[in-house]
GUNUTI-707436 format. One line per 10 residues: their letters; for each residue x, y, z of N, C-alpha, C. Coordinates in steps of 0.05 Angstrom, whole numbers, plus 5000, padded with zeros to 4 digits. Layout:
<atoms>
a = X/Y/Z/X/Y/Z/X/Y/Z | ...
</atoms>
This chain:
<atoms>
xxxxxxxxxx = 5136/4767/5595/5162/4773/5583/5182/4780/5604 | 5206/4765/5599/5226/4773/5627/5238/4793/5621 | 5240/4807/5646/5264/4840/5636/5292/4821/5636 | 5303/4795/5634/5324/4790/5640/5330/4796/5606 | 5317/4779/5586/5321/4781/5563/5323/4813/5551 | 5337/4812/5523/5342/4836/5507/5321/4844/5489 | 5316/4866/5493/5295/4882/5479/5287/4870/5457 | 5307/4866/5444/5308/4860/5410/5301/4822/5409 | 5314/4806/5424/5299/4776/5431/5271/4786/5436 | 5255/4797/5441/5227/4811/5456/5218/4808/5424
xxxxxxxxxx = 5227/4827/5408/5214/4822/5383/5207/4805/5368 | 5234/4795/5370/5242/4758/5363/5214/4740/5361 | 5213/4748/5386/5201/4722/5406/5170/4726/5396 | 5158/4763/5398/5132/4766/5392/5125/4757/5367 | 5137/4762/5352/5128/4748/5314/5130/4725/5313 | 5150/4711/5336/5143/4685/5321/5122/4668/5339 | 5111/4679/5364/5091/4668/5371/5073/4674/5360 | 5062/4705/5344/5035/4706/5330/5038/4690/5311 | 5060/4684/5298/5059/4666/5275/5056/4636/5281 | 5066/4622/5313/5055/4597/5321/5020/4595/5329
xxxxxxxxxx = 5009/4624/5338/4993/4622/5360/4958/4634/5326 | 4973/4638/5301/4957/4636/5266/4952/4662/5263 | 4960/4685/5280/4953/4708/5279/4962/4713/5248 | 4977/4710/5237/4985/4698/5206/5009/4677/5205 | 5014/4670/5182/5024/4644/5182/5057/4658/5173 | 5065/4675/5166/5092/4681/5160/5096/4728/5165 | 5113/4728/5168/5121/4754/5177/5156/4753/5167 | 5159/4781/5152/5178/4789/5164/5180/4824/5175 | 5202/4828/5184/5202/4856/5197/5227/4871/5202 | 5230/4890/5197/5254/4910/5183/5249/4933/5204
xxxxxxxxxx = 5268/4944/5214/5264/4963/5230/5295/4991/5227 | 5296/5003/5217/5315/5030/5218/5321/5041/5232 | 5336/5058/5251/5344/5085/5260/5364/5101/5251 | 5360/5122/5249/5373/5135/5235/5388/5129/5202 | 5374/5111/5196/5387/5093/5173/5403/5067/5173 | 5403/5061/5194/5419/5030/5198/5398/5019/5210 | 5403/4994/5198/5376/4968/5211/5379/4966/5240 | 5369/4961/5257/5375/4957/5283/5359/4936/5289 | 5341/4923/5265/5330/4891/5276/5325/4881/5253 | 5313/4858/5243/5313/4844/5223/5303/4809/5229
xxxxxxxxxx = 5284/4806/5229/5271/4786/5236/5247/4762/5213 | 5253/4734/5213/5235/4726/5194/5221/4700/5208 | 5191/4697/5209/5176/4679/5229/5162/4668/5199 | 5156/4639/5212/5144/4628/5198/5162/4612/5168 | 5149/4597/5152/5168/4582/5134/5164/4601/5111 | 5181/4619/5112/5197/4639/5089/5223/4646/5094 | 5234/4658/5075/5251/4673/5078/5261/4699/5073 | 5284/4710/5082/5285/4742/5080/5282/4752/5055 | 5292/4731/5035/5278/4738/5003/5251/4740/4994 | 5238/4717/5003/5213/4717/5001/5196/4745/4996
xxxxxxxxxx = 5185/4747/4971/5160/4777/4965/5138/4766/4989 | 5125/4783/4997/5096/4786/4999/5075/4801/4988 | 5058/4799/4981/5037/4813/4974/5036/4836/4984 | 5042/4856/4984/5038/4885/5001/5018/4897/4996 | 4994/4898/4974/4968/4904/4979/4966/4934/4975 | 4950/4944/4995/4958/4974/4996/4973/4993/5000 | 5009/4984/5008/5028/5000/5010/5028/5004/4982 | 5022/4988/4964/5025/5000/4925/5027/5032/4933 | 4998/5038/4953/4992/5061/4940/5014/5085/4952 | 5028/5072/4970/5051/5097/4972/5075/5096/4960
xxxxxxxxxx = 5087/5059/4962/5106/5052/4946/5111/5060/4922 | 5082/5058/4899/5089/5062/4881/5077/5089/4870 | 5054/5091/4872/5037/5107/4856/5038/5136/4875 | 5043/5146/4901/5052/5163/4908/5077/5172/4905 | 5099/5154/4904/5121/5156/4898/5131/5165/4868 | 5118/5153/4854/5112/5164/4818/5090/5184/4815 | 5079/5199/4836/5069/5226/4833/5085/5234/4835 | 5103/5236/4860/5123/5258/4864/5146/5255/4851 | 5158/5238/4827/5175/5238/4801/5163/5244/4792 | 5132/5246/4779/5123/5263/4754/5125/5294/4758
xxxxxxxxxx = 5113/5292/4782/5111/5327/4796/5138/5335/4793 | 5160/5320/4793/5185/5340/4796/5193/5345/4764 | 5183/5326/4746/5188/5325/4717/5171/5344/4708 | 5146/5355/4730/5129/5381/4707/5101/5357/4694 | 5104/5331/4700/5083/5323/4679/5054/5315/4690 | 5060/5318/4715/5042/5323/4736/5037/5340/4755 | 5020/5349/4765/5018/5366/4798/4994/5358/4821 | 4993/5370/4840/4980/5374/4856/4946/5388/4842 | 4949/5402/4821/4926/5412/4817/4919/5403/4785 | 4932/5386/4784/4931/5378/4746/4894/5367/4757
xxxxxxxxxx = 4877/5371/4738/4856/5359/4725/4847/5329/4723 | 4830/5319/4739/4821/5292/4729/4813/5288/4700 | 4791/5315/4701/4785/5309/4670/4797/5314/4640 | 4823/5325/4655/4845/5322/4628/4857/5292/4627 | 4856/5280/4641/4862/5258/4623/4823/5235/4626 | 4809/5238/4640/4780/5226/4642/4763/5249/4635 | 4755/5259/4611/4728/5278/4607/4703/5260/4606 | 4684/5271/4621/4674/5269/4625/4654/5249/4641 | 4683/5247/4661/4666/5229/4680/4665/5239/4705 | 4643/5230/4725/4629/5255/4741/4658/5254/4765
xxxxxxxxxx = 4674/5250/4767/4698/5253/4782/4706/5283/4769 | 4712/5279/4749/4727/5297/4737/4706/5323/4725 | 4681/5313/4717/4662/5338/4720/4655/5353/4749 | 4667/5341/4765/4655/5354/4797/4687/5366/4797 | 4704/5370/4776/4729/5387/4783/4755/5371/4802 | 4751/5351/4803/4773/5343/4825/4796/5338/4813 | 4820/5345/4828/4846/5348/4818/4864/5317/4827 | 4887/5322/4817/4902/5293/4828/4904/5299/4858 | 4906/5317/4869/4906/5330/4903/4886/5321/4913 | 4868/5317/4907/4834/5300/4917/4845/5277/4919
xxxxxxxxxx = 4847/5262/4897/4856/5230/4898/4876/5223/4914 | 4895/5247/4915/4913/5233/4939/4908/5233/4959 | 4891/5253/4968/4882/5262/4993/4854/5239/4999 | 4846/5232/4995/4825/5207/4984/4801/5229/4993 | 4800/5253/4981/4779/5279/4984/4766/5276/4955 | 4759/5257/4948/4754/5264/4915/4729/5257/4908 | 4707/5252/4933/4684/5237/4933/4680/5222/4925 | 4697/5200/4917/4686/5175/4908/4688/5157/4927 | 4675/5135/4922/4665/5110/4946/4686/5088/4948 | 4694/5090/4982/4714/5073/4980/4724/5050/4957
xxxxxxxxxx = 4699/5030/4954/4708/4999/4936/4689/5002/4922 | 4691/4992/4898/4663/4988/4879/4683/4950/4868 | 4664/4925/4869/4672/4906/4854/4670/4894/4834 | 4688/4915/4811/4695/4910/4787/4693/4886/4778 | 4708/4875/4789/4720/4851/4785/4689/4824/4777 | 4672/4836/4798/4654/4815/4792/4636/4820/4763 | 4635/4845/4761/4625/4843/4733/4647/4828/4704 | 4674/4844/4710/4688/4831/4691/4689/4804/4699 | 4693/4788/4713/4694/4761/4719/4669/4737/4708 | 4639/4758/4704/4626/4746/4696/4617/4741/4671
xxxxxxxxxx = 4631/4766/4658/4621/4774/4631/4647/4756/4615 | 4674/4757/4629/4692/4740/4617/4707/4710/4631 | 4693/4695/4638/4699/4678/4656/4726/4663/4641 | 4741/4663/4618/4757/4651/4608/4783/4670/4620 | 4778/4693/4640/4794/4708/4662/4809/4687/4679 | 4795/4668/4689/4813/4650/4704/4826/4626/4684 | 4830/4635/4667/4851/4604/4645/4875/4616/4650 | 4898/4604/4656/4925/4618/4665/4928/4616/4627 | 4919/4609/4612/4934/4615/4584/4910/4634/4571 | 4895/4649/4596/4878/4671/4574/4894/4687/4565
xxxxxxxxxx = 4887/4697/4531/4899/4711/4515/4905/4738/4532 | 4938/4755/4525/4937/4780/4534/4919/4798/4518 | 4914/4804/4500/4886/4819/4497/4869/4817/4503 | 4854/4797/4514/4832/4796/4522/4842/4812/4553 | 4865/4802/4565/4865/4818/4592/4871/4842/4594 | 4877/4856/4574/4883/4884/4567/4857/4897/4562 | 4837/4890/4546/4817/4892/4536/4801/4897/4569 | 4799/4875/4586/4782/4872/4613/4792/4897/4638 | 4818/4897/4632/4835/4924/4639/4835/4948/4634 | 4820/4954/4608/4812/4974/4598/4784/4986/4616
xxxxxxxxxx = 4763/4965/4616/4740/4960/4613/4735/4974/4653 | 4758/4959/4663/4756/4964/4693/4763/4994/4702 | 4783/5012/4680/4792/5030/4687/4768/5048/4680 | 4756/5042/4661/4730/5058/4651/4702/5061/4672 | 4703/5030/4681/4683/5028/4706/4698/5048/4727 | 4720/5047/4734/4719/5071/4758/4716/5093/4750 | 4720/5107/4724/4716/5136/4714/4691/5146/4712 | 4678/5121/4711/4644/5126/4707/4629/5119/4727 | 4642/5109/4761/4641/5111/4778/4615/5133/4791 | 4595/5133/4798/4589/5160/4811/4595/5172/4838
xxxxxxxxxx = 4600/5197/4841/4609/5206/4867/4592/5197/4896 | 4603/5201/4914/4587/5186/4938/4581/5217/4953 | 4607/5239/4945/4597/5262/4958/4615/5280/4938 | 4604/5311/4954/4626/5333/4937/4656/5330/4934 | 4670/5329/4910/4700/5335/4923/4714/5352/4944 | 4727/5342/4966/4743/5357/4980/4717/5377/4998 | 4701/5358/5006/4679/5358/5030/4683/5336/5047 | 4688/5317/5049/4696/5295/5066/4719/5277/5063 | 4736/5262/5079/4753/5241/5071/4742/5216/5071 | 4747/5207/5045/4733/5176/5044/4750/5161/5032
xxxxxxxxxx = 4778/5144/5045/4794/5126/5037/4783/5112/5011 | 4794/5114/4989/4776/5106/4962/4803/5085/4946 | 4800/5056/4946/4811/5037/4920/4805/5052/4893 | 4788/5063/4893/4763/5071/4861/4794/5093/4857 | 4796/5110/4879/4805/5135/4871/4843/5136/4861 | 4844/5116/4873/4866/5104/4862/4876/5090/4841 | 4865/5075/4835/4857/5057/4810/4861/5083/4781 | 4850/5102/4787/4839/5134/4761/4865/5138/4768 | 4882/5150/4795/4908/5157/4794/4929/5145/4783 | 4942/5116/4788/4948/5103/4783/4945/5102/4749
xxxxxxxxxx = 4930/5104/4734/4914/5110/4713/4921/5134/4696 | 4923/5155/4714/4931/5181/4702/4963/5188/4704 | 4976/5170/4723/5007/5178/4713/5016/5154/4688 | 5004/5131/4682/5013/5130/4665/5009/5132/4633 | 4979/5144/4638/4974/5165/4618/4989/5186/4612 | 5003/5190/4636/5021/5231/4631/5040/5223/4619 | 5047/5189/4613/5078/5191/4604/5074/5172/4588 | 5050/5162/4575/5060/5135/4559/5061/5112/4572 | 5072/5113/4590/5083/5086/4593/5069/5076/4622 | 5065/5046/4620/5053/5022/4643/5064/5041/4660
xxxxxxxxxx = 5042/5021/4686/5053/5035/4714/5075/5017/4719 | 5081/4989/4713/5096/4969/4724/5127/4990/4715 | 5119/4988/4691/5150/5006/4677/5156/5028/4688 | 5135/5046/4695/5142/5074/4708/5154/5063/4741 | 5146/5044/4752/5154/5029/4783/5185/5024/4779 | 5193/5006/4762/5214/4995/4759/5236/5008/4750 | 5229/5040/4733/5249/5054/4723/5252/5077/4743 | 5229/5086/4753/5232/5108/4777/5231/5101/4805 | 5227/5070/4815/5231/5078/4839/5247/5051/4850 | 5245/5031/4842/5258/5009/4846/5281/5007/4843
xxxxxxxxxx = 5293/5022/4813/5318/5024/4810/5330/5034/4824 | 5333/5061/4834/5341/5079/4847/5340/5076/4871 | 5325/5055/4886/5326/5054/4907/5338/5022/4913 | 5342/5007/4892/5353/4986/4887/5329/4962/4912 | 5307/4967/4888/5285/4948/4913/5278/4922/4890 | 5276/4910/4906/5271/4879/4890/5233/4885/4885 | 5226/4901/4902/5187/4892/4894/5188/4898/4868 | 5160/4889/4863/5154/4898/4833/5131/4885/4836 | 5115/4884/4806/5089/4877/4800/5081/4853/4788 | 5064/4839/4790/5065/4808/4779/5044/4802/4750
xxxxxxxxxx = 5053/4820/4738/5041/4818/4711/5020/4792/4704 | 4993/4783/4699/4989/4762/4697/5000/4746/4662 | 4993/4772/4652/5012/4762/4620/5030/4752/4615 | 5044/4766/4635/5077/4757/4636/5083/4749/4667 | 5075/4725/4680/5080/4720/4692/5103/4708/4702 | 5117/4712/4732/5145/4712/4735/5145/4681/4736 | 5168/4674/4722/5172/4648/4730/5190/4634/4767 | 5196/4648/4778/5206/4654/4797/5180/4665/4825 | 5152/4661/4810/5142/4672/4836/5129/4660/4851 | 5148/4649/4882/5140/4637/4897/5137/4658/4919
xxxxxxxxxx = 5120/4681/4925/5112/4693/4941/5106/4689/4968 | 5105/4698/5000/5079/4678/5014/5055/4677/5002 | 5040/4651/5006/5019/4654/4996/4994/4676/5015 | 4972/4676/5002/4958/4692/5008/4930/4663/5000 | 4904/4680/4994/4881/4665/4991/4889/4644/4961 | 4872/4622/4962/4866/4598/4942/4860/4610/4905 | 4827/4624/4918/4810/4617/4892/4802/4649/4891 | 4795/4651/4872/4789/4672/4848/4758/4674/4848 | 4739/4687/4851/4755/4711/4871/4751/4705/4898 | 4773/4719/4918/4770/4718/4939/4744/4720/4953
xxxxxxxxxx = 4740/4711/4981/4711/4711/4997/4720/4743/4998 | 4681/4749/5010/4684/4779/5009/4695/4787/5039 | 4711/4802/5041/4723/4809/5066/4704/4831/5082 | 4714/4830/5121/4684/4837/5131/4676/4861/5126 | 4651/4858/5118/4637/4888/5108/4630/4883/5081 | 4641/4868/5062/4638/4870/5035/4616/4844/5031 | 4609/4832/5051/4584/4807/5053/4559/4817/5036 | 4566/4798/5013/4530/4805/4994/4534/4829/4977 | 4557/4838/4969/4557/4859/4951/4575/4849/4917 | 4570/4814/4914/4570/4802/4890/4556/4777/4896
xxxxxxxxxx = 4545/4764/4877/4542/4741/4880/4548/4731/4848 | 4536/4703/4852/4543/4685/4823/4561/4698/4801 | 4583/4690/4817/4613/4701/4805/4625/4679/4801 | 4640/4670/4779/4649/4642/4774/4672/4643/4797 | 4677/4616/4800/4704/4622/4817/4724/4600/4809 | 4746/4599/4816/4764/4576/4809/4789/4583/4829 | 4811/4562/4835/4827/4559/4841/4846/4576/4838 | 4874/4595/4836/4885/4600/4822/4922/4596/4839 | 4928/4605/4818/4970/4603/4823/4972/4618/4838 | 4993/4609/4857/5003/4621/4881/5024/4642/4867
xxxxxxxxxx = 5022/4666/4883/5039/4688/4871/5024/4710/4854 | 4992/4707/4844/4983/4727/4832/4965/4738/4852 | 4961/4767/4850/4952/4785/4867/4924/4784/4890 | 4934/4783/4908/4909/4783/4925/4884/4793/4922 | 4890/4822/4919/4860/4839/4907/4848/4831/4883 | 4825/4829/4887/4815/4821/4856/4807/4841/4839 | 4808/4867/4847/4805/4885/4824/4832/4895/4809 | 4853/4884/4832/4878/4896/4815/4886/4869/4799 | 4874/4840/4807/4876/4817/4784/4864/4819/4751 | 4839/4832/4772/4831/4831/4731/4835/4862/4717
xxxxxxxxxx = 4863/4874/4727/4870/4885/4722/4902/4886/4707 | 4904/4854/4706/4931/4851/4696/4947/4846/4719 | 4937/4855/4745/4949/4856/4761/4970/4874/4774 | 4963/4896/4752/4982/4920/4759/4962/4938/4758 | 4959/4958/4779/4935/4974/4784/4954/4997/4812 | 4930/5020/4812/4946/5041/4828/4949/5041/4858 | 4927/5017/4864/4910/5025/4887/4929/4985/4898 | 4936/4970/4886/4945/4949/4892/4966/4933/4878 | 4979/4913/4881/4988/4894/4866/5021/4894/4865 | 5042/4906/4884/5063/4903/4885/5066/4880/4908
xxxxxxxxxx = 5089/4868/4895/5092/4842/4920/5131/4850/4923 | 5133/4850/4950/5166/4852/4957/5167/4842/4989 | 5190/4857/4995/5201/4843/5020/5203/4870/5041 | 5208/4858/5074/5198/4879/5084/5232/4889/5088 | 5246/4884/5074/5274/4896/5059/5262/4924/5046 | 5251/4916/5023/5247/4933/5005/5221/4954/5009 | 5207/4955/5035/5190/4968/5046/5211/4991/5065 | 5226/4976/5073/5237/4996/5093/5256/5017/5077 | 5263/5007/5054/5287/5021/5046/5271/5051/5030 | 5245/5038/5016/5224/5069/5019/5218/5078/5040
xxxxxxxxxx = 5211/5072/5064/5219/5080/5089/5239/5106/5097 | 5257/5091/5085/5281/5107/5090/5284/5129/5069 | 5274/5126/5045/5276/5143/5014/5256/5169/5029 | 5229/5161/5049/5223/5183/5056/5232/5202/5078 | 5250/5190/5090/5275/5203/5117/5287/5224/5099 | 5295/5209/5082/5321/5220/5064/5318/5242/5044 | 5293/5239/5028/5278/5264/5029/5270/5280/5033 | 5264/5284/5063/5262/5305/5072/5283/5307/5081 | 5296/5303/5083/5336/5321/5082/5348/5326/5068 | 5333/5326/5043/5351/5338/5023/5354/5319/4998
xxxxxxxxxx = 5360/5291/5003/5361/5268/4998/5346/5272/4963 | 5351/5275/4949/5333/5264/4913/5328/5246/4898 | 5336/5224/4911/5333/5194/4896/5303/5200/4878 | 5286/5207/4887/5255/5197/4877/5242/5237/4878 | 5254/5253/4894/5249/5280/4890/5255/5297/4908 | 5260/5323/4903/5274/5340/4926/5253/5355/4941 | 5273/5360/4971/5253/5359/5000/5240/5383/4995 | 5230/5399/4983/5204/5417/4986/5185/5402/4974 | 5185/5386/4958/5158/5368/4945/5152/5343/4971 | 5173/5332/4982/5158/5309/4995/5160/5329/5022
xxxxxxxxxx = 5161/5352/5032/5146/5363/5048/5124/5374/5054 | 5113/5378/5018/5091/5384/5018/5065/5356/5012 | 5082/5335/4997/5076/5317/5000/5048/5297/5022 | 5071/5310/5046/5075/5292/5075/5053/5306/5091 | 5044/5336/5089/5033/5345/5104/5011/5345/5106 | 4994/5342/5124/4957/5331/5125/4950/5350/5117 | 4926/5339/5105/4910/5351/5078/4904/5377/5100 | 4902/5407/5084/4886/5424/5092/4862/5430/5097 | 4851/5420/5073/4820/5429/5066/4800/5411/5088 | 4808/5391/5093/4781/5370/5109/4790/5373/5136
xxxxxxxxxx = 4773/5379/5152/4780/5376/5177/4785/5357/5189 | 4798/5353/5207/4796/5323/5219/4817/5295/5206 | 4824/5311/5178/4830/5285/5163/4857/5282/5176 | 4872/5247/5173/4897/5244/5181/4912/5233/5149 | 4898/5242/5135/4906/5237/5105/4926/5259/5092 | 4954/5257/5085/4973/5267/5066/4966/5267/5042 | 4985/5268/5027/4977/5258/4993/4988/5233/4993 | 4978/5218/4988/4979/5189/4995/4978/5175/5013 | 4995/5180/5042/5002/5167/5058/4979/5181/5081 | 4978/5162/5106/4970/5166/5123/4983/5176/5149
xxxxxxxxxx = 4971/5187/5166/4991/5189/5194/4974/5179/5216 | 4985/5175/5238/4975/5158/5261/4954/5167/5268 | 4920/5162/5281/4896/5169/5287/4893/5176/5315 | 4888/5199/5334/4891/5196/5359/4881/5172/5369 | 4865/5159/5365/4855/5142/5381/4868/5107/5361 | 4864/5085/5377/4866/5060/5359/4884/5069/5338 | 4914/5075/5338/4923/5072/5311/4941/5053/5311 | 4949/5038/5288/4952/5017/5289/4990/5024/5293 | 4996/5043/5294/5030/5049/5297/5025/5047/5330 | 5009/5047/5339/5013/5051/5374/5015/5070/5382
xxxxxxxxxx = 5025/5077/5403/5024/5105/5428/5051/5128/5416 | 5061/5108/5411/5091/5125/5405/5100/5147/5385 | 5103/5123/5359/5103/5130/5333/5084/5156/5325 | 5098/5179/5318/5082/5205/5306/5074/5213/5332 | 5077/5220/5361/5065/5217/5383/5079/5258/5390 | 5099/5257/5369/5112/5287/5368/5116/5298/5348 | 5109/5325/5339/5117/5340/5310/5138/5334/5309 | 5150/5331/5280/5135/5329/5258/5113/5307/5247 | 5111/5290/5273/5091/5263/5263/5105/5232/5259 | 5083/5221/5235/5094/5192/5229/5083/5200/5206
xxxxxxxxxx = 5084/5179/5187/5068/5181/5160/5073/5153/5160 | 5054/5144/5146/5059/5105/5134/5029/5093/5117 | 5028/5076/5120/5005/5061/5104/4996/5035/5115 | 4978/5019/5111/4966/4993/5117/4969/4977/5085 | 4976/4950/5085/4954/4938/5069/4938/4918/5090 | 4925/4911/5068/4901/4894/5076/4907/4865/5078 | 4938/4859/5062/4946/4830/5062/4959/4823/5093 | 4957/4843/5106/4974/4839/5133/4998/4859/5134 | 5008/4878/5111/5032/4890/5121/5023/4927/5122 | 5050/4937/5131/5048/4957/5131/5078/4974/5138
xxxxxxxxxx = 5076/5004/5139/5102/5022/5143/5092/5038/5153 | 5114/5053/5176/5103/5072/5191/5135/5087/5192 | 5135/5112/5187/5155/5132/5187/5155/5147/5202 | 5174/5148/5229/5176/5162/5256/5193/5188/5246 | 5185/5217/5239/5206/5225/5217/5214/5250/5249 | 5203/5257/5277/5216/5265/5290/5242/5245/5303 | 5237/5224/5309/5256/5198/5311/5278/5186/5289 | 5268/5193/5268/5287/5171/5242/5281/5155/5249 | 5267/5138/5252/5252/5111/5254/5234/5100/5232 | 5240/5074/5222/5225/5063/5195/5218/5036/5209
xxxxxxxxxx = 5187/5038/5212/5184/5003/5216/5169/4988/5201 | 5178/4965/5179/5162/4952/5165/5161/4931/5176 | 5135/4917/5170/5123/4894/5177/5110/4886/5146 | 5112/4858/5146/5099/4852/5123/5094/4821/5132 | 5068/4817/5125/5050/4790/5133/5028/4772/5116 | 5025/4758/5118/5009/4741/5097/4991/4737/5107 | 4980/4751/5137/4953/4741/5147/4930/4728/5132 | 4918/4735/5108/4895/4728/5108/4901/4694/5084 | 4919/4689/5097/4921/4667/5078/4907/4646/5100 | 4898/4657/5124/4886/4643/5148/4854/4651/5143
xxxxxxxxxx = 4851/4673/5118/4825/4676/5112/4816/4699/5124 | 4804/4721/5108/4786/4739/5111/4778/4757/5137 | 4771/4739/5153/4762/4736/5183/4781/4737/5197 | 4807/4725/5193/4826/4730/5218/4834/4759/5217 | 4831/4765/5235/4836/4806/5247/4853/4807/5264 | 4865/4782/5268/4891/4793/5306/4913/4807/5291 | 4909/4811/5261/4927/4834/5262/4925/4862/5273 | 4900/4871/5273/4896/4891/5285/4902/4898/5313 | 4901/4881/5328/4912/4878/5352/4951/4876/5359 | 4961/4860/5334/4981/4855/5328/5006/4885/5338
xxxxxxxxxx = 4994/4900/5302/5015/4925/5290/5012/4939/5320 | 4998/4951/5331/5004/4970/5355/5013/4961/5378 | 5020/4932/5379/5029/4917/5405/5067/4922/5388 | 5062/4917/5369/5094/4915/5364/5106/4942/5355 | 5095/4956/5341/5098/4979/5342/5109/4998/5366 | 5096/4992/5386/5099/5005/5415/5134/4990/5420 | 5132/4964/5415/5156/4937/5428/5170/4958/5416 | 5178/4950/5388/5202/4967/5378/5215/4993/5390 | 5188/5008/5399/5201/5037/5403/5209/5038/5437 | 5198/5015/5451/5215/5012/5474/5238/5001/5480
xxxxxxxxxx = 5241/4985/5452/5260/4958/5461/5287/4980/5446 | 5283/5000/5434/5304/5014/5421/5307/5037/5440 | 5289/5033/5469/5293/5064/5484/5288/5093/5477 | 5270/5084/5453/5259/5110/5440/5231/5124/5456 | 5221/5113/5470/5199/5120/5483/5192/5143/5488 | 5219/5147/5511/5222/5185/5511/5227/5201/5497 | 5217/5220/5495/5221/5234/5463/5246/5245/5469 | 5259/5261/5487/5289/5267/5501/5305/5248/5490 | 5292/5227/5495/5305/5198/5476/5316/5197/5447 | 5289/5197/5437/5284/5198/5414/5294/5216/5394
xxx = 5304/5243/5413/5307/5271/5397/5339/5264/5392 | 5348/5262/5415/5376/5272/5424/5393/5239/5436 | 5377/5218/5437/5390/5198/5452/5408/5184/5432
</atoms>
């Protein structure tokens, strides 16, 4: 890389070679300070409109973000009851609160695959004209499989990043109010923050959804680690634009733990909803909740887990050297489709990335290599490095 060139060409330049060189096939990337964009970049054949699959940011975008509107409405908390809205399932008989599930302290086991039981029991799941009851019905059926889930350990004895535990959350706010999670997304946090993501209903599918793509067929190969934990599962082809994960598919496609697709526009600008919050800011809730929010769990030692969100790992984290490198931290999230957000909240720094990696399949990982190479770029190429910098520059 020449020092003759500008920091910000440096960026340019790095996305669109991982995107020549298959590290994934499309990217875009949004970057903030202090609330103004200071880069904005799109590799590969998409465009700045273009949704992606965001995967597991759902679970901060949406379903953390609609904890902390319920919590401020009273219709939720930090210590509300699993088993008030799930009796008697061993989650909620072992006592764990919605504070467990966010904290992913709630003993349950990372992934359980739903999907392959419902997939087998209803294989008329992949007809793009299957009846919506029947997918409501299969939706039902999946939310019940995670409640009846059994624990892998005590609550709030270990951290164990849990889909399962999300899925019940996701589950329980829109139990507290009546209403879908898609509806509770679109009225509390999209509006107000004026974000184009949203959820891709398979019932009501968008006519407009040309997403990046992601994988082919239904269901996806098992990704690494998950080798041999389904077999003779029908499979088929399916439409570009419905959800990557297959437990949040045969879930309607709207689930807690997955299934929002947007732009890395509309990643950053929650990004910024969490800057702004903790200043005072109330779009989505006022700064004593997303301070308490934000702060790593108490009870587990060791953990780098918030209520929802994550913060940087000393070692290998995928924000790099920089990001969260000074109190008050970073906070952000991964998905698994290739994207992610990382919130520099001593800096005011928001960097989203959003990627379609695994549309190269399962196996390709140079993302992991990727986020902390650029992560680091950004915070040099903006002179943020030094924290003197960073604080005061």
């Amino acid at each position: 890389m020449s020092g003759s060139r500008h920091p910000i060409t440096i960026l340019q330049t790095v996305l669109d070679d991982a995107c020549k060189n298959g590290v994934f096939p499309a990217a875009q990337a949004i970057v903030l300070h202090r609330g103004a964009q200071v880069f904005g970049h799109v590799a590969g054949n998409v465009s700045g409109d273009t949704r992606f699959d965001l995967a597991s940011v759902t679970k901060v975008l949406s379903t953390t973000a609609l904890f902390l509107r319920l919590w401020t409405e009273g219709k939720v908390g930090p210590d509300t009851l699993v088993s008030r809205f799930f009796p008697g399932s061993p989650v909620g008989d072992a006592g764990a609160t919605v504070a467990d599930l966010l904290y992913h302290r709630s003993g349950l086991p990372p992934f359980v695959p739903f999907f392959a039981q419902a997939l087998t029991a209803h294989p008329e799941l992949l007809d793009a004209d299957c009846p919506s009851a029947m997918r409501a019905r299969v939706r039902e059926e999946v939310i019940q499989a995670a409640a009846s889930t059994p624990l892998a350990a005590e609550p709030r004895t270990r951290t164990a990043y849990s889909d399962v535990g999300f899925i019940l959350l996701g589950e329980i706010l829109s139990r507290a109010t009546g209403s879908p999670l898609d509806t509770l997304f679109s009225r509390y946090v999209a509006e107000p923050l004026g974000l184009s993501a949203r959820f891709h209903r398979l019932t009501d599918f968008p006519a407009d959804a040309a997403p990046a793509p992601t994988g082919a067929t239904r269901p996806r190969e098992p990704a690494p680690g998950q080798e041999g934990m389904w077999k003779d599962v029908p499979s088929r082809r399916t439409r570009p634009g419905e959800v990557d994960d297959d437990n949040a598919w045969v879930m309607d496609g709207v689930a807690g733990h997955a299934g929002l697709f947007g732009t890395a526009v509309d990643v950053a600008r929650f990004g910024q909803a969490v800057l702004d919050g903790c200043s005072g800011g109330a779009a989505i809730a006022p700064g004593p909740l997303w301070h308490r929010v934000l702060a790593t769990d108490p009870l587990v030692q060791g953990s780098t887990r918030s209520m929802g969100f994550d913060s940087p790992s000393a070692v290998g984290s995928s924000a790099g050297h920089y990001i969260g490198d000074t109190p008050p931290g970073a906070v952000g999230h991964l998905g698994f489709t290739g994207t992610s957000l990382w919130v520099d909240l001593r800096r005011s720094l928001v960097v989203a990335l959003v990627t379609n990696r695994v549309a190269h399949g399962r196996q390709e990982l140079r993302i992991r290599e990727f986020r902390p190479l650029f992560h680091d770029l950004v915070v040099e190429a903006l002179g943020l490095s030094d924290l003197q910098q960073g604080t005061h520059g």
